[in-house]
RORO-726434 format. One line per field, with one value per residue (C-alpha): x, y, z; residue in three letters; residue number from 1. Coordinates in steps of 0.05 Angstrom, whole numbers. Layout:
N
x = [X; ...]
y = [Y; ...]
z = [Z; ...]
res = [ALA; ...]
n = [NUM; ...]
***
This chain:
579
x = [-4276; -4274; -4249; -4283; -4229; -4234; -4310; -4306; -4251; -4283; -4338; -4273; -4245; -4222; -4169; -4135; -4181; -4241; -4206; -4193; -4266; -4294; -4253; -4270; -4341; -4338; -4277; -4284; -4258; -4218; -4142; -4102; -4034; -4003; -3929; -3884; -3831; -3773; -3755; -3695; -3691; -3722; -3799; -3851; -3900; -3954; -4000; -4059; -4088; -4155; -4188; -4236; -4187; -4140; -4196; -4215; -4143; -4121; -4187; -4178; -4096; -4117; -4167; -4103; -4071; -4125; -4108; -4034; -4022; -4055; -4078; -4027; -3965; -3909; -3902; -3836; -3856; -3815; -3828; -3790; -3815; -3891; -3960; -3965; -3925; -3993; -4041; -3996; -3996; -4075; -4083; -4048; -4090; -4154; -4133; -4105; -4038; -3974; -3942; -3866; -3836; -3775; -3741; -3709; -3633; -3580; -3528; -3479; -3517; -3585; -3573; -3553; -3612; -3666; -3630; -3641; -3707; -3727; -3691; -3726; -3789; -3801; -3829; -3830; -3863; -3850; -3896; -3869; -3881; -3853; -3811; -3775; -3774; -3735; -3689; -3676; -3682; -3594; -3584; -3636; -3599; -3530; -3565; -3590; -3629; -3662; -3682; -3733; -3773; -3829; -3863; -3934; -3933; -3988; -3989; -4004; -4060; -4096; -4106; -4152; -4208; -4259; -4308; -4265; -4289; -4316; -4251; -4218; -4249; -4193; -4185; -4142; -4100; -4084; -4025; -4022; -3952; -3872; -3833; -3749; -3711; -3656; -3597; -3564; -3533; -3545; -3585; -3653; -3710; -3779; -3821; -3896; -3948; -4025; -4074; -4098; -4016; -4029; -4095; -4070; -4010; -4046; -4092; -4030; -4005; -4066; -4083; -4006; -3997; -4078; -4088; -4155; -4185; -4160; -4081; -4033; -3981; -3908; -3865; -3804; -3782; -3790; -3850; -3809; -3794; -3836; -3836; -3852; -3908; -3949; -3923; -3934; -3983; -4017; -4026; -4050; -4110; -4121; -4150; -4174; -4128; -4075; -4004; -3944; -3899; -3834; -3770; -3720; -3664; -3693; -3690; -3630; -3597; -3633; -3656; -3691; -3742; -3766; -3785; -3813; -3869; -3877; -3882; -3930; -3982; -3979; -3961; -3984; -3938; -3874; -3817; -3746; -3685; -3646; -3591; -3650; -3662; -3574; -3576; -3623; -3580; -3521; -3547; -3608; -3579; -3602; -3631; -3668; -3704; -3724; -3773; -3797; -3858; -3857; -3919; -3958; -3911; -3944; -3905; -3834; -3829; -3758; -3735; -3711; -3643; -3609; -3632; -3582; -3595; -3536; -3582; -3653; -3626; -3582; -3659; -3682; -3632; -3637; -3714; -3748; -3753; -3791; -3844; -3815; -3833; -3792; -3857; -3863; -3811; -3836; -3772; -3805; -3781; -3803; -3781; -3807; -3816; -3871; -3898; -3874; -3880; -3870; -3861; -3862; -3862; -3922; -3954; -3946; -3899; -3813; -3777; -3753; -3671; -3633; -3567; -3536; -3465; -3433; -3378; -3450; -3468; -3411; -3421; -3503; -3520; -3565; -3550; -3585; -3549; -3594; -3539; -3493; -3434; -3366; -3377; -3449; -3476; -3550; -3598; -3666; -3726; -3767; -3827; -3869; -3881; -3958; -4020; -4036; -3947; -3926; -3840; -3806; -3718; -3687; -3619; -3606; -3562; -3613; -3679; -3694; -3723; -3676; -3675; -3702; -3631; -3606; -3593; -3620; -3651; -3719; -3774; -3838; -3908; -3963; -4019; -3971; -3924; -3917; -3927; -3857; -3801; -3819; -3784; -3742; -3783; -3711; -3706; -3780; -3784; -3720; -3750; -3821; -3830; -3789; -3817; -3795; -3769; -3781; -3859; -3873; -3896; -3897; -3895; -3842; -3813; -3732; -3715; -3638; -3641; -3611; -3648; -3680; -3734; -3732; -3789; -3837; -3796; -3757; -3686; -3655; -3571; -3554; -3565; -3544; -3511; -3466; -3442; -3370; -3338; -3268; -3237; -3292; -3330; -3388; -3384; -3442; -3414; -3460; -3423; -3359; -3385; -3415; -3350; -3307; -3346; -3322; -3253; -3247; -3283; -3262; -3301; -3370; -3426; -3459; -3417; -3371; -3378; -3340; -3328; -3287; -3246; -3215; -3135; -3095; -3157; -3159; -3215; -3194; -3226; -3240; -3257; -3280; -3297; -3310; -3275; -3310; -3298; -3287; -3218; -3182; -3109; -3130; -3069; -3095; -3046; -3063; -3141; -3128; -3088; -3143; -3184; -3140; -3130; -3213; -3237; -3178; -3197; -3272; -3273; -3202; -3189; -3137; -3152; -3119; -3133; -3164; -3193; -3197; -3240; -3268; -3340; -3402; -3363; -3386; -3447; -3516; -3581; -3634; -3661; -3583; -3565; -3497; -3481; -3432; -3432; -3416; -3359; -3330; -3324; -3303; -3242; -3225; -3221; -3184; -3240; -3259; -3246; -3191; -3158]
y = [-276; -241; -278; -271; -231; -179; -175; -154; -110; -71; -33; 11; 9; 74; 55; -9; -16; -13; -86; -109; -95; -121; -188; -184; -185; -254; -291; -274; -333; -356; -356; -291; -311; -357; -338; -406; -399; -444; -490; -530; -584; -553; -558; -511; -466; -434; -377; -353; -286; -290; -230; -221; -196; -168; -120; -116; -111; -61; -18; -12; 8; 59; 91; 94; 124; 183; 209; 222; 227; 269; 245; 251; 247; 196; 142; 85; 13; -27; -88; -155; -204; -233; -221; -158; -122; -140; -107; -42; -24; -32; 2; 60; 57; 62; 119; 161; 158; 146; 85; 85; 7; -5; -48; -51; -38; -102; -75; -6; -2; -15; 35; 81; 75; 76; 146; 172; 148; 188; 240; 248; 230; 280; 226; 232; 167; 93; 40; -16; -77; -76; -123; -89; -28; -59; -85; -19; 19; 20; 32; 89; 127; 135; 162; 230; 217; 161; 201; 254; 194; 173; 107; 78; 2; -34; -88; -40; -7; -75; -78; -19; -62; -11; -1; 38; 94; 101; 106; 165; 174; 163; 182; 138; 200; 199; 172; 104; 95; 116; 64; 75; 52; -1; 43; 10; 59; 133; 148; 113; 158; 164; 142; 168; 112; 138; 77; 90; 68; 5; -21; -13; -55; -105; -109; -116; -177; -221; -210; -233; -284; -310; -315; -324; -335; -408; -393; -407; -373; -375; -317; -310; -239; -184; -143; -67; -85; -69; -147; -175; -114; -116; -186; -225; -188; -131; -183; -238; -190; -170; -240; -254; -314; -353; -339; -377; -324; -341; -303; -285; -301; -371; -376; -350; -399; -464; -451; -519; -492; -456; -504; -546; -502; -495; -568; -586; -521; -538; -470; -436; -372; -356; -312; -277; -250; -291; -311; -337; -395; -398; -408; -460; -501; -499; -515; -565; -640; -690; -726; -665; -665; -733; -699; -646; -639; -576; -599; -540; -489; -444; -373; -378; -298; -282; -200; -148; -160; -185; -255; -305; -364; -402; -405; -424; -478; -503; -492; -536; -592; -595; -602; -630; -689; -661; -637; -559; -551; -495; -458; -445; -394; -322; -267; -203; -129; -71; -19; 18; 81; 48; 11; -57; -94; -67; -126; -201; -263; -302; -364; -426; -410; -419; -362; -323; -332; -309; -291; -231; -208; -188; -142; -105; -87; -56; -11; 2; -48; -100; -160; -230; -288; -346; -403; -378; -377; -355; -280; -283; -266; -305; -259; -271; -235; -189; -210; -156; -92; -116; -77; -4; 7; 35; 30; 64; 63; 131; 160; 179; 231; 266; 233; 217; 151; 99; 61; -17; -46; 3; 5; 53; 75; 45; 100; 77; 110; 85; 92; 55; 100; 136; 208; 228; 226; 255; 328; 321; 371; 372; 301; 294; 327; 297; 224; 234; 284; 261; 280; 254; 305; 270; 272; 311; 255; 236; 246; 181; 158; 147; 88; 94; 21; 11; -39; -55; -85; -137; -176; -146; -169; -127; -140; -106; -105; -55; -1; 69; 89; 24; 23; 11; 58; 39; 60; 74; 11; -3; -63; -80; -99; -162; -196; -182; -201; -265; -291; -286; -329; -385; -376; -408; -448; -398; -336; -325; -323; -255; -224; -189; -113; -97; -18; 35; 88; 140; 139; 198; 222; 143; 97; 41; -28; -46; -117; -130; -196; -233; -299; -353; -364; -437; -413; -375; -395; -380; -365; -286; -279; -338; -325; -247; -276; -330; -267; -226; -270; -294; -217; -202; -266; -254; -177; -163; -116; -106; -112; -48; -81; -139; -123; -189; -176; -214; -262; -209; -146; -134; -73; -97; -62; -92; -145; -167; -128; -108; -28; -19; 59; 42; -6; 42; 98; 44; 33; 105; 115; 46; 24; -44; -107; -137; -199]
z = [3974; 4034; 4095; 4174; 4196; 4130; 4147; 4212; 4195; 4141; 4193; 4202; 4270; 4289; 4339; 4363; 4421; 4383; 4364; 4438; 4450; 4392; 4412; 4480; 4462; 4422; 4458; 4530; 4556; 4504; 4522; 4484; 4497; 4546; 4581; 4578; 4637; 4634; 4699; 4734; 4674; 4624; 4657; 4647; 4671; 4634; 4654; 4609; 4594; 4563; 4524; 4574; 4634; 4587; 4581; 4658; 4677; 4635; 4631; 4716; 4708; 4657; 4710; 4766; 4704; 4692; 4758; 4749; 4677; 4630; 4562; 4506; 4555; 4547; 4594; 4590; 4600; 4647; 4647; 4646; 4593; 4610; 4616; 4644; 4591; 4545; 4602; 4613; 4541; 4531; 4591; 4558; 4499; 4548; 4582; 4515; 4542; 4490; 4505; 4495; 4500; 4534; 4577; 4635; 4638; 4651; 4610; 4590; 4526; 4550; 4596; 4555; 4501; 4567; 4576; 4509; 4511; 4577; 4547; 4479; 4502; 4556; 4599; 4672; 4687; 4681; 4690; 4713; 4772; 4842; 4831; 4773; 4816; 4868; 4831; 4793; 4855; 4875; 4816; 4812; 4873; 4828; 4761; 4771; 4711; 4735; 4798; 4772; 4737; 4778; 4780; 4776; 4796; 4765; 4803; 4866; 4823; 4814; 4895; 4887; 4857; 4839; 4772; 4720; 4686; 4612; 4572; 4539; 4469; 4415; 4352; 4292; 4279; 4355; 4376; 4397; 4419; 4403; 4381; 4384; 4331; 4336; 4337; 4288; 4247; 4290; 4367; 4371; 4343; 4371; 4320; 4334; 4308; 4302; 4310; 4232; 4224; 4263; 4240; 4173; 4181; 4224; 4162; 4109; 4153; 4167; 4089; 4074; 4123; 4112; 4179; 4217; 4287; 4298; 4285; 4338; 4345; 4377; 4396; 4434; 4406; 4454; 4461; 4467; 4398; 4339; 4311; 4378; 4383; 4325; 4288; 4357; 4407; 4359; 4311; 4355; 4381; 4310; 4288; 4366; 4357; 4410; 4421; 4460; 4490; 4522; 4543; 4484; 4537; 4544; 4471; 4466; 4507; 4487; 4420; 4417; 4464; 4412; 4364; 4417; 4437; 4363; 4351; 4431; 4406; 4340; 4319; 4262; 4255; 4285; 4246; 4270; 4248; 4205; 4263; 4303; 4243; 4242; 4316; 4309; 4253; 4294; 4375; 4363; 4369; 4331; 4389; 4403; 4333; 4338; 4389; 4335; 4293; 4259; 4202; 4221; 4213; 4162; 4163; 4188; 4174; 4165; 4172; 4204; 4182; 4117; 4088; 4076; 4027; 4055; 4127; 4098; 4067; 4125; 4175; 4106; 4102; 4184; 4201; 4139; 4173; 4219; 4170; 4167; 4093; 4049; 4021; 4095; 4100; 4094; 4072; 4085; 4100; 4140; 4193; 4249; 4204; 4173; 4232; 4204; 4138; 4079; 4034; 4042; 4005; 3985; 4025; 4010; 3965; 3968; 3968; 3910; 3914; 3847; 3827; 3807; 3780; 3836; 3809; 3773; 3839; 3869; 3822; 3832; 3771; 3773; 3727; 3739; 3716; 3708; 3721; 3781; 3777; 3812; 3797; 3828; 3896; 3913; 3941; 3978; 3960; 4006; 3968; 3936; 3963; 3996; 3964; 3985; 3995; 3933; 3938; 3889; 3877; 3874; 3864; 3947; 3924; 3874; 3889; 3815; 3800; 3783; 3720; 3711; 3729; 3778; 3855; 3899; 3961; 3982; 3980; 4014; 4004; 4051; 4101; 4142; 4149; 4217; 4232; 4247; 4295; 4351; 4371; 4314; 4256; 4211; 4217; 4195; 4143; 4111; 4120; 4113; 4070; 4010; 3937; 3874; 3828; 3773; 3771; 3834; 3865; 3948; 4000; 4016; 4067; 4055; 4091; 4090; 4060; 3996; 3951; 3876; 3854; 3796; 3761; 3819; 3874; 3924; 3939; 3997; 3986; 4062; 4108; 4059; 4111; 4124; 4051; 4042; 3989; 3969; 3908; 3863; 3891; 3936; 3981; 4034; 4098; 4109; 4047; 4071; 4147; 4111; 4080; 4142; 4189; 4167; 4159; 4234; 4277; 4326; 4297; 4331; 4277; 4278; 4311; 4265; 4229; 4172; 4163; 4124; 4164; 4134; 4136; 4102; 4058; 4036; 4052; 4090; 4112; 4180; 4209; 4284; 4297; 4364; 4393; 4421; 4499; 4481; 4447; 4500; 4469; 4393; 4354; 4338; 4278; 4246; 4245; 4230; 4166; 4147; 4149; 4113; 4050; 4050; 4048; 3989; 3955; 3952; 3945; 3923; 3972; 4029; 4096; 4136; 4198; 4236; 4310; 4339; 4406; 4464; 4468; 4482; 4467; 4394; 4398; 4382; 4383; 4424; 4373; 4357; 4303; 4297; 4301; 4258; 4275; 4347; 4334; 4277; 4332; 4398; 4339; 4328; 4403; 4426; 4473; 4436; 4475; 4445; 4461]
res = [UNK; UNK; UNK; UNK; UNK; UNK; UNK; UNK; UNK; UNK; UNK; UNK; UNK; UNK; UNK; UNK; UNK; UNK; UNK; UNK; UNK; UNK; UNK; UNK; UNK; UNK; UNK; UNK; UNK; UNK; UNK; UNK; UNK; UNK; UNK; UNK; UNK; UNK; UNK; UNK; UNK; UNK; UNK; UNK; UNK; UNK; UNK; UNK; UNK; UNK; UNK; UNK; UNK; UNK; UNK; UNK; UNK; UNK; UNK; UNK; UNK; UNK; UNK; UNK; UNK; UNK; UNK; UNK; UNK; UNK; UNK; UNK; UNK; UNK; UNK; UNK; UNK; UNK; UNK; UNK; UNK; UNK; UNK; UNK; UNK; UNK; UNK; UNK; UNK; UNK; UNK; UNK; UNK; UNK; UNK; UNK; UNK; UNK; UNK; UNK; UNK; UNK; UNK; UNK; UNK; UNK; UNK; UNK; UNK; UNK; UNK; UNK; UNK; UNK; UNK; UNK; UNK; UNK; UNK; UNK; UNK; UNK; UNK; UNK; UNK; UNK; UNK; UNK; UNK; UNK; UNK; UNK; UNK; UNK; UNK; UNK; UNK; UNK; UNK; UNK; UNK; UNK; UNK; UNK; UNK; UNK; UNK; UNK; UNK; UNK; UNK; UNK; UNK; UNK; UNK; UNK; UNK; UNK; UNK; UNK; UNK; UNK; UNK; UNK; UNK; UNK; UNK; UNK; UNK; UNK; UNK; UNK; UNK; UNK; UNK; UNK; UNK; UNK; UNK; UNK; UNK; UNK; UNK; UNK; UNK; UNK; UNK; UNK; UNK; UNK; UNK; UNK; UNK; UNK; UNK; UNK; UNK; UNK; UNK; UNK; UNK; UNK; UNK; UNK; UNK; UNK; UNK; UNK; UNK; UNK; UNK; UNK; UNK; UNK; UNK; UNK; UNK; UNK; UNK; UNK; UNK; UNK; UNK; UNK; UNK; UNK; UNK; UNK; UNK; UNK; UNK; UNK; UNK; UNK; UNK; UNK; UNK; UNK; UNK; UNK; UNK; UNK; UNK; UNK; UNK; UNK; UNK; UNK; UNK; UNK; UNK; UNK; UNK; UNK; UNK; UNK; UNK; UNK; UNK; UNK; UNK; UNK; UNK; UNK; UNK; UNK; UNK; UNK; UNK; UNK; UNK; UNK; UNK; UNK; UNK; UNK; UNK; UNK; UNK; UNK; UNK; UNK; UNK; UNK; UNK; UNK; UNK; UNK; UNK; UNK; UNK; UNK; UNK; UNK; UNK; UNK; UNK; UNK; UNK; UNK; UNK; UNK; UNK; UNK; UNK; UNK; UNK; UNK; UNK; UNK; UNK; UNK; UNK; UNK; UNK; UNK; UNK; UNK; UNK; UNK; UNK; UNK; UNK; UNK; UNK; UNK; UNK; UNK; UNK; UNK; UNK; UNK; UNK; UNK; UNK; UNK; UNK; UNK; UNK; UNK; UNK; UNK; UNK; UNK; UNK; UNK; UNK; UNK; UNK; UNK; UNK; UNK; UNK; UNK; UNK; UNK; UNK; UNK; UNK; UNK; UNK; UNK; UNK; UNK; UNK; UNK; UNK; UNK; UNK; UNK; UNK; UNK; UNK; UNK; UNK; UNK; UNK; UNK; UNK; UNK; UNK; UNK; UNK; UNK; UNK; UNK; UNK; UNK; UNK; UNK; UNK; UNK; UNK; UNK; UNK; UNK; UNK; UNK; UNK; UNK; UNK; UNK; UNK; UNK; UNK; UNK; UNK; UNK; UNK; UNK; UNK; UNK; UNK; UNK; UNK; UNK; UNK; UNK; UNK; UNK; UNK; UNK; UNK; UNK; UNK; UNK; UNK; UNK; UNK; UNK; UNK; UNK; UNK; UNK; UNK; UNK; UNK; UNK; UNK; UNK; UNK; UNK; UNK; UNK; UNK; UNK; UNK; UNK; UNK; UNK; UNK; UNK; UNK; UNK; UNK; UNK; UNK; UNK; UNK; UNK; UNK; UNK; UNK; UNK; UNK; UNK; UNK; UNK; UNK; UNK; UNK; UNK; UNK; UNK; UNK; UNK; UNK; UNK; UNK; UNK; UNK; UNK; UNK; UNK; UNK; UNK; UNK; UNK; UNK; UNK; UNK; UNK; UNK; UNK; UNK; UNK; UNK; UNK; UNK; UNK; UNK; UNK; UNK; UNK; UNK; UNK; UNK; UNK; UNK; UNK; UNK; UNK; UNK; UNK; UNK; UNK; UNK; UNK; UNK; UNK; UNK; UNK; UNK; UNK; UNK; UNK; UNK; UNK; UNK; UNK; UNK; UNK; UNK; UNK; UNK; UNK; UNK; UNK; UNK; UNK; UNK; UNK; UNK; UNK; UNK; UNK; UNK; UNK; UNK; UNK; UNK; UNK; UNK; UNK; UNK; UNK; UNK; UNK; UNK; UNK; UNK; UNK; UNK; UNK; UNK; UNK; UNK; UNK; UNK; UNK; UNK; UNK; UNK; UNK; UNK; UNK; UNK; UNK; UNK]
n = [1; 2; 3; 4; 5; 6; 7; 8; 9; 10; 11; 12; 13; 14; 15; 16; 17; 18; 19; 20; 21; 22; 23; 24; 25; 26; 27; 28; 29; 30; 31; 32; 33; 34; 35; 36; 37; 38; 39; 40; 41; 42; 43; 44; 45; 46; 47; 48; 49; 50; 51; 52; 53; 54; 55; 56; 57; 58; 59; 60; 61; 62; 63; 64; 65; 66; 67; 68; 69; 70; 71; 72; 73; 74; 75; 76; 77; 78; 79; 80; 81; 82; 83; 84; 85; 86; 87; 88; 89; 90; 91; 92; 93; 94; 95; 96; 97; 98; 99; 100; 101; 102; 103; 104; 105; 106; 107; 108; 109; 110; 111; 112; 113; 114; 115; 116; 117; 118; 119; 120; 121; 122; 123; 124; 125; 126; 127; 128; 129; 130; 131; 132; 133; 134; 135; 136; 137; 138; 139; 140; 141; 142; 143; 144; 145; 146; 147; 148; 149; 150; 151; 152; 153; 154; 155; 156; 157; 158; 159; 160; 161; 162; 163; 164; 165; 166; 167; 168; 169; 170; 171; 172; 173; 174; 175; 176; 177; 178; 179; 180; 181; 182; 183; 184; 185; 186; 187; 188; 189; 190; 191; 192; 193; 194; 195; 196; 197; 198; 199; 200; 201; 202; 203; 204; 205; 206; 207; 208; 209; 210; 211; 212; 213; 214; 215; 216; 217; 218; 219; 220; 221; 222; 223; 224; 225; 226; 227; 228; 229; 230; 231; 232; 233; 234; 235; 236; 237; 238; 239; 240; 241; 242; 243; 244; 245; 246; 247; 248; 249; 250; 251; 252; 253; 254; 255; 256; 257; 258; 259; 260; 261; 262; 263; 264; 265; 266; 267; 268; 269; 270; 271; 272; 273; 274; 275; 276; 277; 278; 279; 280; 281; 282; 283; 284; 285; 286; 287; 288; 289; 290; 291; 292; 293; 294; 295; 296; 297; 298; 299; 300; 301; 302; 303; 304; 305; 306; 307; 308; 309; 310; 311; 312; 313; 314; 315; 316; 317; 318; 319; 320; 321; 322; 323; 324; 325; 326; 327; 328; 329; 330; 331; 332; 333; 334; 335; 336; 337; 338; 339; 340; 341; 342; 343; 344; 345; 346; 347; 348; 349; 350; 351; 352; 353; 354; 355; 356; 357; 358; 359; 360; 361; 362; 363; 364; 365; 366; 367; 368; 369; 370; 371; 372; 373; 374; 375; 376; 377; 378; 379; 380; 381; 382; 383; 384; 385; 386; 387; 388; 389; 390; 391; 392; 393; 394; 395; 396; 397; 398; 399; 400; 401; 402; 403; 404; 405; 406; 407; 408; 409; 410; 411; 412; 413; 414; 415; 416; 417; 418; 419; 420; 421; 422; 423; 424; 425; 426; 427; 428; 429; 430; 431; 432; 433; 434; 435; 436; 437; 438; 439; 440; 441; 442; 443; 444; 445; 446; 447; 448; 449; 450; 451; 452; 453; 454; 455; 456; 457; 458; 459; 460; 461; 462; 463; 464; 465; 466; 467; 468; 469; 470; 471; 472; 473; 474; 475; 476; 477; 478; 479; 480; 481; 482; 483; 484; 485; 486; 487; 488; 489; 490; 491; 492; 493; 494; 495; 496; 497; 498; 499; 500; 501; 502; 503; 504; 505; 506; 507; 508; 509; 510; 511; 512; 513; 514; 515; 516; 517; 518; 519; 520; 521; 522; 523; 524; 525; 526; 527; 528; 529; 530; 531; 532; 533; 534; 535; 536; 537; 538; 539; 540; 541; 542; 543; 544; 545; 546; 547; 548; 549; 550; 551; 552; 553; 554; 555; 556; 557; 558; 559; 560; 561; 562; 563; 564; 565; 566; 567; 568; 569; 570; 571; 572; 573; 574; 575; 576; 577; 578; 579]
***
């Protein structure tokens, strides 16, 4: 049976705003997101944004836009998290310009991704507020780069109130915006997303999560990246629903807030990374949860970096007395190359978590073992690969399918999946134009993940590229990163990165791990031993050496995952920050 949303969904929207109008129309009034800002003792201030003037707003920005930007061009968003991030992009969309989400810069790193991005995009506009601008503005006069970009100020363009024109007629294969990649593992790559892309995703979630007009939702994850885009604002507009938006710094530094504007809205779906749900576990007091009433929680989507057993069960064991129910959790995977989800666990259901010989899979096997034991590794499910992606397993080196119990790369074929990387045609056609030899079949996308799939599911084991090989062996990093974090209360979780160098034409093991600032006299041999015997215990192997460096130093891509790439090359030259 057909629910309301998958009725008005099947007259075949051509582009994203078709949607926005279409909601427009029926919930003018109603409230599309709210912004929650965070006061002197933890007060609060919320501002709505109804359908209705997300519409007027951004339909009189996009006719400022028309007169300096012609359709198709690039333009960087620059905006702080809030409301007007949300009108800036439609307004794009209105006037057929591609959106490019971004940020603005606060740190090295940031800075240094913003300049790729104005680089590979070809871009020679932001649009941004005034008071972004002048804070950007000093900083502006030393980078030359930074100079030849000019700036369209939206919050200037709303003064000149004035009836917009019709808007610019769009196509689903046109392109609806360029989203970068993390950076995790190489530079961040333009990926170019047609609105066909979107809608179908958009479609694959709300069927997956079951979602309808009267969900509420929370998010706190950024909207310049592709799970705070589509899963929390794209999304949101889809089912002409309600979402709670709130800074991921504010999060990030009380994580309780989060799960109290979950439990005042009673919020329906919500999701992160799997260190946002850690984070949780470790900072919320238990006086704090006595204030909690997470019964409404329905999808607690958990992705965009690996899953960890060991953490869903601590979330568990923490708030089930405040009604957050297991079934609730929701392990999924997806990446930017195919606009977002790929796979993802069933509602209402618990996740699938099942063990596996350990020793099999250093070697590419895949061997369950129905009663764990000390030669198994747990592993969460991704779910199943959601209906219309078909994911095969292939041999990365030769492309040929791999066998029932094998390990391979993750090959994704989909309506989903994006047009290309922009300006990169070699890089294309590696990724996106993958065929299996085998039958002929494709085109796939390679996803550079490494994975299997076992009684339907989809297990994802690392990044290809990450893979550890020692000695005839393959060891992910995120075990290895797993097992030292507890070796010492001083060790910061998440923020470790466990990589191979190569030493004399031998492959050697690396470990970079950060010290809490609340451990400034930490006896540095004695943790770099603990660490030492814990990784040759668990994995047999020998440690060559242990960078012990200081709290914030590690590299992270924008949604906190750790580049292990970066850190391997700050060793080789002897720039890390060690203590």
């Amino acid at each position: 049976m057909l629910t309301e949303i998958q009725k008005e969904n099947a007259k075949e929207f051509c582009s994203i705003i078709d949607v926005l109008n279409m909601r427009m129309k029926d919930h003018y009034n109603k409230a599309a997101f709210s912004y929650v800002d965070f006061l002197e003792n933890d007060q609060t201030k919320e501002t709505n944004l109804t359908y209705g003037e997300i519409v007027r707003k951004a339909r009189r920005i996009s006719d400022g836009m028309r007169k300096k930007i012609t359709p198709g061009d690039a333009v960087i968003l620059l905006y702080p998290p809030g409301l007007e991030y949300i009108t800036a992009f439609f307004s794009c969309l209105y006037a057929g310009v591609v959106a490019v989400p971004a940020y603005p810069p606060v740190t090295s790193s940031m800075q240094y991704r913003l300049q790729t991005i104005i680089s590979d995009s070809k871009s020679a506009y932001f649009l941004s507020d005034s008071t972004t601008y002048d804070l950007l503005r000093s900083y502006m006069d030393i980078e030359s780069q930074f100079k030849t970009m000019k700036w369209l100020l939206t919050d200037k363009m709303m003064d000149d109130i004035r009836e917009p024109e019709d808007q610019t007629f769009i196509s689903g294969d046109d392109i609806a915006f360029i989203q970068y990649t993390s950076g995790s593992t190489a530079n961040p790559k333009g990926v170019r997303i047609t609105h066909h892309n979107v809608l179908h995703n958009l479609m694959l979630i709300q069927q997956s999560f079951e979602t309808t007009s009267e969900q509420k939702g929370v998010f706190w994850l950024p909207l310049y990246h592709d799970m705070g885009l589509i899963g929390g604002m794209l999304h949101n507009v889809y089912v002409g629903a309600t979402t709670a938006l709130f800074s991921p710094l504010d999060f990030l530094r009380k994580p309780y807030r989060w799960l109290k504007i979950l439990s005042e809205t009673r919020g329906n779906v919500s999701g992160g990374p799997n260190f946002s749900y850690e984070l949780c576990v470790k900072k919320v007091t238990s006086e704090q949860i006595k204030e909690l009433d997470l019964s409404s929680w329905e999808v607690a989507a958990n992705g965009a970096e690996s899953i960890r057993p060991e953490t869903m069960d601590r979330f568990f064991d923490r708030f089930k007395v405040c009604g957050f129910r297991k079934e609730a959790f929701y392990p999924c995977y997806g990446l930017a190359e195919s606009t977002l989800i790929v796979s993802g666990s069933g509602k209402k259901t618990a996740p699938v978590v099942m063990a596996f010989n350990a020793n099999a899979l250093e070697k590419n096997k895949v061997e369950h073992i129905p009663d764990p034991d000390s030669k198994s590794v747990l592993l969460v499910s991704c779910g199943a690969p959601l209906k219309g992606n078909h994911v095969i397993i292939v041999n990365p080196e030769t492309g040929h399918r791999c066998g029932a119990n094998e390990v391979g790369e993750i090959w994704v074929e989909s309506k989903s999946v994006a047009k290309d990387y922009y300006n990169k045609p070699e890089e294309t056609g590696y990724t996106f134009m993958a065929y299996c030899p085998d039958d002929g079949d494709g085109p796939f996308l390679r996803t550079g993940d490494l994975g299997f799939l076992f009684e339907g599911e989809l297990f994802f084991t690392g990044r290809l590229k990450d893979l550890i090989k020692i000695r005839g062996n393959n060891y992910y990093p995120d075990d290895i990163e797993d097992a030292i974090e507890a070796c010492h209360p001083s060790l910061r979780t998440g923020c470790n990165a466990a990589f191979s160098v190569d030493m004399d034409g031998e492959e050697k093991l690396v470990i970079v791990q950060e010290i809490d600032r609340k451990f400034p006299d930490v006896n540095r041999w004695e943790v770099s031993d603990l660490i030492r015997k814990k990784v040759s215990m668990r994995f047999r192997l020998p440690v060559y050496e242990t960078i012990l460096i200081k709290h914030g130093s590690i590299h992270k891509t924008s949604s906190g995952k750790i580049r292990r790439g970066a850190c391997r090359l700050s060793y080789l030259a002897e720039t890390l920050a060690r203590i």
